[in-house]
N, C-alpha and C positions, 0 to 999 in steps of 0.2 A: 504493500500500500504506500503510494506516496505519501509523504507529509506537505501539509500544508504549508507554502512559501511565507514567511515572517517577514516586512520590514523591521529591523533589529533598530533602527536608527529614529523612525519616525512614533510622534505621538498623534494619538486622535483625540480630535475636541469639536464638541458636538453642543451647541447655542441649544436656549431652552427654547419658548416662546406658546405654552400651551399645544394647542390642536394645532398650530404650524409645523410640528415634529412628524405629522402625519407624512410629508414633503422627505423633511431628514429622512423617515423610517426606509424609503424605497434607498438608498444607499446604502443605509444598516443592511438589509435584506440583498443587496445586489452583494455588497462587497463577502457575506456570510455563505452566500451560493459561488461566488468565486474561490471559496478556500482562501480569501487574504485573510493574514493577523496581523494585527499589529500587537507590541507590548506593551503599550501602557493609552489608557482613554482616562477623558476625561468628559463628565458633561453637568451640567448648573439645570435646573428646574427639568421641564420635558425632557432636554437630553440629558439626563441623571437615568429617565426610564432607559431612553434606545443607547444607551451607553451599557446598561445592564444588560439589555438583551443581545449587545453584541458579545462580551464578555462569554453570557453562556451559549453564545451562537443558535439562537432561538428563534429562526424564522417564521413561526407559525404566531407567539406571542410578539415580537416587533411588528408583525403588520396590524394586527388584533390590537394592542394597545391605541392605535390612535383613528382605528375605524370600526370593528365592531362592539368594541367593549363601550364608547360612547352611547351606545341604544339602551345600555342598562339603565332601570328604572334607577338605582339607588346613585346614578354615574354624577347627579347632580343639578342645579335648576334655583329657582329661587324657592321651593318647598322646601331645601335643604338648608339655603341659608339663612330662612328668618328660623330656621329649629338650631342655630349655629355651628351648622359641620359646613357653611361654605357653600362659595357658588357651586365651586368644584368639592363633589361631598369625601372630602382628601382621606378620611380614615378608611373610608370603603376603597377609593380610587388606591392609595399606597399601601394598606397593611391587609386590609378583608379579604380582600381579589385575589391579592399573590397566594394566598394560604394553598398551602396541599386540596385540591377538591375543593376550591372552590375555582370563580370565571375566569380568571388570568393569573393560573398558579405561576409560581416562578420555580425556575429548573435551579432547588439547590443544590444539587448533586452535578451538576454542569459548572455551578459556581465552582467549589470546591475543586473540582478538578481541570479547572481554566487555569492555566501559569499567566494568564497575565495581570497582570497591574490594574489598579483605576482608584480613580474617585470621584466622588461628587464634593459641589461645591453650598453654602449654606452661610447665611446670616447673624449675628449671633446682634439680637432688639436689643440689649444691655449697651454692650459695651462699643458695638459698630464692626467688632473685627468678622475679619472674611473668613470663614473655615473651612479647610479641605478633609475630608476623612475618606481613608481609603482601608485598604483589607483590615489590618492593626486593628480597628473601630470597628469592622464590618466580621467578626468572626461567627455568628449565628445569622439564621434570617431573622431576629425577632431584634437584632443590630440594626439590621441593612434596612429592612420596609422602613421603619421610619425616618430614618436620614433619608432617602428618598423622600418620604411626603415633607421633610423639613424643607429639604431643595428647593423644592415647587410650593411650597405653602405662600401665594400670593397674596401682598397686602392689600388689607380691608377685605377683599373676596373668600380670601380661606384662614382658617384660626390659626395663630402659631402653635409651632410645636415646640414640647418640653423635654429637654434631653439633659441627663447630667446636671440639673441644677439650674438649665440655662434655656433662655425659649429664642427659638429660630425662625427665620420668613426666609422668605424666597433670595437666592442664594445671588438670584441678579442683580441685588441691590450691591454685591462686592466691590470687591474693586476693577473687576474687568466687566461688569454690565450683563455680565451671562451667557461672554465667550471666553473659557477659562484658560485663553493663552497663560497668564504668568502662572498659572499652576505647573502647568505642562514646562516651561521655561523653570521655575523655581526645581523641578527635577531632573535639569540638566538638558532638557531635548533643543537641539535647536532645529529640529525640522521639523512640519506639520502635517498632516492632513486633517483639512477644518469645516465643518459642516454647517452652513448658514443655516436661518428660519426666516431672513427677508434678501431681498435683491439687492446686487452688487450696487444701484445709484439709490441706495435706502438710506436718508439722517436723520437719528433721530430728533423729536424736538424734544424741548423741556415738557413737564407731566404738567405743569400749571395746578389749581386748582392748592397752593402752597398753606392756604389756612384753615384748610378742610386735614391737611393730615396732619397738620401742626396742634389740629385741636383734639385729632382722632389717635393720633400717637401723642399724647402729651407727658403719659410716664416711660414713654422710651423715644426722646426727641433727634437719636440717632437714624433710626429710624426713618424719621418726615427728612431730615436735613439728606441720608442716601437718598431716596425716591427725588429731591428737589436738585441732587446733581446726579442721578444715572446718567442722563444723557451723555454727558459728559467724558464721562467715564467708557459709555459703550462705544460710541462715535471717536474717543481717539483708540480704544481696542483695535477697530475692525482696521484704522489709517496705519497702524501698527503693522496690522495682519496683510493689508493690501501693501505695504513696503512689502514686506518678507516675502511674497508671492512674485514681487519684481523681480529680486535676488535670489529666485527661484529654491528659497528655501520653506515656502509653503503650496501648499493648493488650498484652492478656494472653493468649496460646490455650494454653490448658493443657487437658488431656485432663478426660473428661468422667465415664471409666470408669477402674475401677484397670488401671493399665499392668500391662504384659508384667514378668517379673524382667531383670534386664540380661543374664542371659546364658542366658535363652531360645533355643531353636534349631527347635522344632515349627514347621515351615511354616506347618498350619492357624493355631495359636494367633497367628503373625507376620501372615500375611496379614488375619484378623479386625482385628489391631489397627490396621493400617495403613488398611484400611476404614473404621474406625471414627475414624481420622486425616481422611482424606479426606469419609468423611461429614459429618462437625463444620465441617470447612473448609466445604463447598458450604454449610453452614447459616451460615454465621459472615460470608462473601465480603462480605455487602452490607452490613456493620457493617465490614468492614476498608476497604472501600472507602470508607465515608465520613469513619474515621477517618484516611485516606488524603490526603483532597482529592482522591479520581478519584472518585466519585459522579456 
Protein backbone atom coordinates (compact mmCIF):
# COMPACT_ATOMS: atom_id res chain seq x y z
CA UNK A 1 0.00 0.00 0.00
CA UNK A 2 1.37 3.29 -0.73
CA UNK A 3 1.56 5.94 1.87
CA UNK A 4 0.18 8.98 1.63
CA UNK A 5 2.42 11.95 0.28
CA UNK A 6 3.12 14.48 3.55
CA UNK A 7 4.20 18.09 2.86
CA UNK A 8 6.61 17.96 5.98
CA UNK A 9 7.26 21.75 5.50
CA UNK A 10 3.98 23.38 5.12
CA UNK A 11 1.07 24.32 7.75
CA UNK A 12 -2.65 24.42 7.02
CA UNK A 13 -4.86 27.38 8.30
CA UNK A 14 -8.35 27.31 7.79
CA UNK A 15 -10.43 31.09 8.51
CA UNK A 16 -13.66 30.57 10.44
CA UNK A 17 -16.75 32.46 9.27
CA UNK A 18 -19.96 30.23 10.36
CA UNK A 19 -21.93 28.48 7.34
CA UNK A 20 -19.19 30.05 4.93
CA UNK A 21 -16.92 26.99 6.00
CA UNK A 22 -19.46 25.13 3.80
CA UNK A 23 -17.06 26.67 0.68
CA UNK A 24 -13.75 25.70 2.81
CA UNK A 25 -15.36 22.07 3.47
CA UNK A 26 -15.08 21.17 -0.48
CA UNK A 27 -11.14 21.58 -0.07
CA UNK A 28 -11.03 19.72 3.21
CA UNK A 29 -12.80 16.99 1.39
CA UNK A 30 -10.94 17.33 -2.12
CA UNK A 31 -7.50 17.42 -0.50
CA UNK A 32 -8.68 14.04 2.11
CA UNK A 33 -9.78 12.15 -1.23
CA UNK A 34 -6.25 13.01 -2.68
CA UNK A 35 -4.37 11.39 0.19
CA UNK A 36 -2.56 14.83 0.97
CA UNK A 37 -1.32 15.42 4.62
CA UNK A 38 -0.06 17.81 5.98
CA UNK A 39 1.42 18.09 9.74
CA UNK A 40 0.37 20.51 11.47
CA UNK A 41 -3.43 22.61 10.88
CA UNK A 42 -4.80 25.17 12.38
CA UNK A 43 -8.29 26.77 12.40
CA UNK A 44 -10.31 29.61 14.65
CA UNK A 45 -14.23 29.36 14.93
CA UNK A 46 -15.93 27.17 11.60
CA UNK A 47 -12.40 26.15 10.69
CA UNK A 48 -11.69 24.64 14.29
CA UNK A 49 -14.73 22.11 12.95
CA UNK A 50 -13.01 21.40 9.18
CA UNK A 51 -9.66 21.58 10.76
CA UNK A 52 -10.94 18.42 12.98
CA UNK A 53 -12.37 16.73 10.24
CA UNK A 54 -9.27 16.88 8.32
CA UNK A 55 -7.12 15.69 11.09
CA UNK A 56 -9.24 12.52 11.29
CA UNK A 57 -9.60 12.46 7.45
CA UNK A 58 -13.56 12.20 7.73
CA UNK A 59 -15.13 12.96 4.58
CA UNK A 60 -18.57 11.82 5.18
CA UNK A 61 -18.67 14.27 8.56
CA UNK A 62 -16.61 17.46 6.61
CA UNK A 63 -19.37 17.77 4.03
CA UNK A 64 -22.25 16.95 6.62
CA UNK A 65 -21.04 19.44 9.08
CA UNK A 66 -21.83 22.56 7.10
CA UNK A 67 -24.99 21.19 4.92
CA UNK A 68 -26.88 18.45 6.40
CA UNK A 69 -26.43 18.62 9.84
CA UNK A 70 -27.84 22.44 9.55
CA UNK A 71 -31.63 20.81 8.86
CA UNK A 72 -31.60 19.68 12.60
CA UNK A 73 -34.33 20.87 14.41
CA UNK A 74 -32.08 21.43 17.69
CA UNK A 75 -29.03 23.02 14.97
CA UNK A 76 -30.40 26.48 16.20
CA UNK A 77 -32.85 29.77 15.39
CA UNK A 78 -34.17 32.36 17.43
CA UNK A 79 -36.32 29.57 19.70
CA UNK A 80 -32.96 28.65 21.00
CA UNK A 81 -31.66 31.90 21.62
CA UNK A 82 -34.35 33.61 23.63
CA UNK A 83 -34.11 29.99 25.84
CA UNK A 84 -30.02 31.01 25.93
CA UNK A 85 -28.16 28.37 24.01
CA UNK A 86 -27.75 30.94 21.18
CA UNK A 87 -28.58 31.76 17.65
CA UNK A 88 -26.35 28.95 16.81
CA UNK A 89 -27.69 26.29 19.63
CA UNK A 90 -23.55 25.68 20.34
CA UNK A 91 -23.88 22.92 23.20
CA UNK A 92 -25.92 20.67 20.78
CA UNK A 93 -23.98 22.08 17.54
CA UNK A 94 -20.15 21.33 19.59
CA UNK A 95 -20.47 18.65 22.27
CA UNK A 96 -24.34 16.74 21.77
CA UNK A 97 -23.79 15.90 17.90
CA UNK A 98 -20.15 14.61 18.16
CA UNK A 99 -21.04 12.01 20.84
CA UNK A 100 -20.75 8.30 19.87
CA UNK A 101 -24.40 7.68 18.29
CA UNK A 102 -25.54 10.54 18.12
CA UNK A 103 -25.87 13.04 14.36
CA UNK A 104 -22.28 14.15 13.60
CA UNK A 105 -20.21 11.60 15.81
CA UNK A 106 -16.63 12.48 15.79
CA UNK A 107 -14.10 9.66 14.76
CA UNK A 108 -12.19 9.41 18.16
CA UNK A 109 -10.20 6.75 17.28
CA UNK A 110 -9.03 8.41 13.83
CA UNK A 111 -8.20 11.38 16.26
CA UNK A 112 -5.81 9.32 18.40
CA UNK A 113 -4.35 7.70 15.68
CA UNK A 114 -3.60 10.89 13.29
CA UNK A 115 0.25 11.90 13.82
CA UNK A 116 -0.49 15.08 13.10
CA UNK A 117 -0.47 18.36 14.83
CA UNK A 118 -3.38 21.05 15.22
CA UNK A 119 -5.04 23.58 17.10
CA UNK A 120 -7.71 25.77 17.46
CA UNK A 121 -7.66 29.19 18.39
CA UNK A 122 -10.03 30.87 21.22
CA UNK A 123 -10.65 34.17 23.27
CA UNK A 124 -10.05 34.29 26.71
CA UNK A 125 -13.50 37.60 27.94
CA UNK A 126 -11.09 38.36 31.06
CA UNK A 127 -8.20 39.08 30.27
CA UNK A 128 -8.13 39.65 26.14
CA UNK A 129 -5.35 37.02 25.42
CA UNK A 130 -5.54 34.83 22.24
CA UNK A 131 -5.39 31.13 23.12
CA UNK A 132 -4.17 28.39 21.14
CA UNK A 133 -4.80 24.71 22.60
CA UNK A 134 -3.66 21.99 20.74
CA UNK A 135 -3.30 17.86 21.51
CA UNK A 136 -1.46 18.70 25.31
CA UNK A 137 -5.22 20.29 26.05
CA UNK A 138 -7.16 18.02 23.78
CA UNK A 139 -6.28 14.45 25.25
CA UNK A 140 -10.08 13.07 25.75
CA UNK A 141 -13.16 14.08 23.57
CA UNK A 142 -14.95 15.48 26.59
CA UNK A 143 -11.20 18.12 26.14
CA UNK A 144 -11.80 18.69 22.52
CA UNK A 145 -15.83 19.21 21.82
CA UNK A 146 -15.80 22.02 23.98
CA UNK A 147 -12.68 24.06 22.89
CA UNK A 148 -14.27 23.76 19.74
CA UNK A 149 -17.64 25.34 20.71
CA UNK A 150 -15.25 27.95 22.73
CA UNK A 151 -13.64 28.76 19.18
CA UNK A 152 -16.83 29.43 17.52
CA UNK A 153 -18.83 30.71 20.55
CA UNK A 154 -19.89 34.03 18.68
CA UNK A 155 -20.59 37.35 20.45
CA UNK A 156 -23.88 38.20 21.74
CA UNK A 157 -25.32 35.34 19.32
CA UNK A 158 -23.91 32.25 21.23
CA UNK A 159 -23.07 32.11 25.21
CA UNK A 160 -19.59 31.95 26.25
CA UNK A 161 -17.92 29.18 27.23
CA UNK A 162 -16.21 28.19 30.76
CA UNK A 163 -13.04 26.20 30.65
CA UNK A 164 -10.42 26.07 33.42
CA UNK A 165 -11.77 28.96 35.41
CA UNK A 166 -11.82 31.13 32.49
CA UNK A 167 -14.93 31.88 29.99
CA UNK A 168 -14.10 32.20 26.12
CA UNK A 169 -15.86 33.60 22.67
CA UNK A 170 -15.15 33.26 19.52
CA UNK A 171 -11.58 32.96 18.86
CA UNK A 172 -11.69 35.79 16.00
CA UNK A 173 -11.79 38.26 18.01
CA UNK A 174 -7.55 37.20 18.57
CA UNK A 175 -5.06 38.70 17.37
CA UNK A 176 -5.08 37.46 13.68
CA UNK A 177 -9.02 38.04 13.07
CA UNK A 178 -9.77 34.22 12.41
CA UNK A 179 -6.95 33.44 10.09
CA UNK A 180 -4.47 31.83 12.40
CA UNK A 181 -1.35 32.76 10.56
CA UNK A 182 0.98 33.64 13.68
CA UNK A 183 -0.05 30.44 15.31
CA UNK A 184 1.13 28.50 12.49
CA UNK A 185 4.27 31.20 12.24
CA UNK A 186 4.75 31.05 16.35
CA UNK A 187 5.44 27.04 15.60
CA UNK A 188 8.05 27.65 13.31
CA UNK A 189 6.28 27.19 9.69
CA UNK A 190 7.19 29.56 7.22
CA UNK A 191 5.11 28.04 4.41
CA UNK A 192 1.38 27.85 4.18
CA UNK A 193 -1.57 26.40 2.62
CA UNK A 194 -4.52 28.86 3.79
CA UNK A 195 -8.16 28.60 3.28
CA UNK A 196 -10.30 31.75 2.93
CA UNK A 197 -14.21 32.07 3.82
CA UNK A 198 -14.43 35.48 1.65
CA UNK A 199 -12.91 36.77 -1.68
CA UNK A 200 -9.53 37.69 -2.48
CA UNK A 201 -10.94 41.81 -3.01
CA UNK A 202 -12.95 41.22 0.42
CA UNK A 203 -12.08 44.41 3.41
CA UNK A 204 -13.24 44.37 6.19
CA UNK A 205 -15.01 47.29 7.73
CA UNK A 206 -15.40 48.26 11.37
CA UNK A 207 -18.40 46.35 13.23
CA UNK A 208 -19.98 49.86 14.28
CA UNK A 209 -22.63 49.77 16.60
CA UNK A 210 -19.48 50.59 19.55
CA UNK A 211 -22.08 51.30 22.53
CA UNK A 212 -24.37 48.46 22.13
CA UNK A 213 -21.26 46.12 23.12
CA UNK A 214 -19.70 48.56 25.28
CA UNK A 215 -22.92 48.28 27.23
CA UNK A 216 -23.55 44.58 26.42
CA UNK A 217 -19.82 43.59 27.58
CA UNK A 218 -19.54 45.85 30.24
CA UNK A 219 -18.00 43.22 32.94
CA UNK A 220 -15.44 42.10 30.34
CA UNK A 221 -14.71 45.41 28.26
CA UNK A 222 -11.81 43.57 26.48
CA UNK A 223 -14.17 42.03 24.93
CA UNK A 224 -16.29 45.33 23.04
CA UNK A 225 -12.76 47.04 22.68
CA UNK A 226 -11.56 43.30 20.36
CA UNK A 227 -14.98 43.29 18.37
CA UNK A 228 -14.24 47.44 17.97
CA UNK A 229 -10.77 46.69 16.40
CA UNK A 230 -11.14 43.16 14.45
CA UNK A 231 -11.19 44.75 11.41
CA UNK A 232 -8.04 45.62 11.84
CA UNK A 233 -6.45 43.13 12.83
CA UNK A 234 -8.13 40.68 10.11
CA UNK A 235 -7.46 43.13 7.10
CA UNK A 236 -3.67 43.52 7.91
CA UNK A 237 -3.63 39.29 8.52
CA UNK A 238 -4.92 38.52 5.12
CA UNK A 239 -2.19 41.82 3.49
CA UNK A 240 0.36 39.61 5.51
CA UNK A 241 -0.97 36.57 3.94
CA UNK A 242 -1.35 38.10 0.30
CA UNK A 243 2.71 39.37 0.75
CA UNK A 244 3.77 35.76 1.48
CA UNK A 245 1.71 34.38 -1.58
CA UNK A 246 3.90 36.83 -3.67
CA UNK A 247 7.07 35.39 -2.30
CA UNK A 248 5.55 32.27 -3.17
CA UNK A 249 5.62 31.14 0.30
CA UNK A 250 1.92 30.75 0.75
CA UNK A 251 -1.30 29.61 -1.32
CA UNK A 252 -4.39 31.29 -1.04
CA UNK A 253 -7.86 29.30 -1.97
CA UNK A 254 -10.28 31.68 -1.28
CA UNK A 255 -13.79 31.37 -2.91
CA UNK A 256 -14.37 32.38 -6.25
CA UNK A 257 -18.03 33.34 -5.80
CA UNK A 258 -19.76 35.44 -3.10
CA UNK A 259 -20.09 33.19 -0.09
CA UNK A 260 -23.07 32.00 1.61
CA UNK A 261 -24.02 34.69 4.84
CA UNK A 262 -22.65 32.92 8.01
CA UNK A 263 -25.76 31.98 9.26
CA UNK A 264 -27.20 30.59 6.23
CA UNK A 265 -29.26 27.23 6.89
CA UNK A 266 -31.13 26.51 3.18
CA UNK A 267 -29.71 23.03 2.33
CA UNK A 268 -29.90 23.89 -1.43
CA UNK A 269 -28.11 27.21 -1.13
CA UNK A 270 -25.24 25.17 1.50
CA UNK A 271 -24.86 22.33 -0.65
CA UNK A 272 -24.30 24.70 -4.02
CA UNK A 273 -21.66 26.24 -2.03
CA UNK A 274 -19.89 23.54 -0.95
CA UNK A 275 -19.83 22.22 -4.79
CA UNK A 276 -18.66 25.19 -5.70
CA UNK A 277 -15.82 24.56 -2.78
CA UNK A 278 -15.06 21.37 -4.19
CA UNK A 279 -15.26 22.27 -7.61
CA UNK A 280 -12.52 25.08 -7.36
CA UNK A 281 -10.54 22.42 -5.25
CA UNK A 282 -10.45 19.72 -8.26
CA UNK A 283 -9.45 22.81 -10.49
CA UNK A 284 -6.92 24.26 -8.19
CA UNK A 285 -5.23 20.30 -6.87
CA UNK A 286 -2.48 20.58 -9.49
CA UNK A 287 -1.24 24.02 -8.45
CA UNK A 288 -1.57 22.94 -4.78
CA UNK A 289 0.30 20.02 -5.41
CA UNK A 290 3.16 21.80 -6.85
CA UNK A 291 3.02 24.37 -4.43
CA UNK A 292 3.30 21.39 -2.22
CA UNK A 293 6.43 19.54 -3.56
CA UNK A 294 4.14 16.31 -4.22
CA UNK A 295 3.80 17.06 -8.10
Amino acid sequence: MTAEPIAADTALVIEGGAMRGAHSAGLVVALIEAGIRLPWVVGISAGATNASNFVTRDVWRAHASFTTFAQEREFGGWRTFVRGKGIFNADFIYQQSGLPDNVLPFDWRAYVDSPMEWKIGAFDASTGETVYWGRDEMRTLADLLPRVQASASMPVLMPPVKLDGHLYVDGALGTSGSIALDAAQADGYEKFLVILTQERSYVKQPEGKEWFFRTYYRHFPAVAEAMRTRYERYNQTREELFELEKAGKAYVFAPQVEPVRNGERRLPVLEAMYREGYDQAQRELPAIREFLGLS
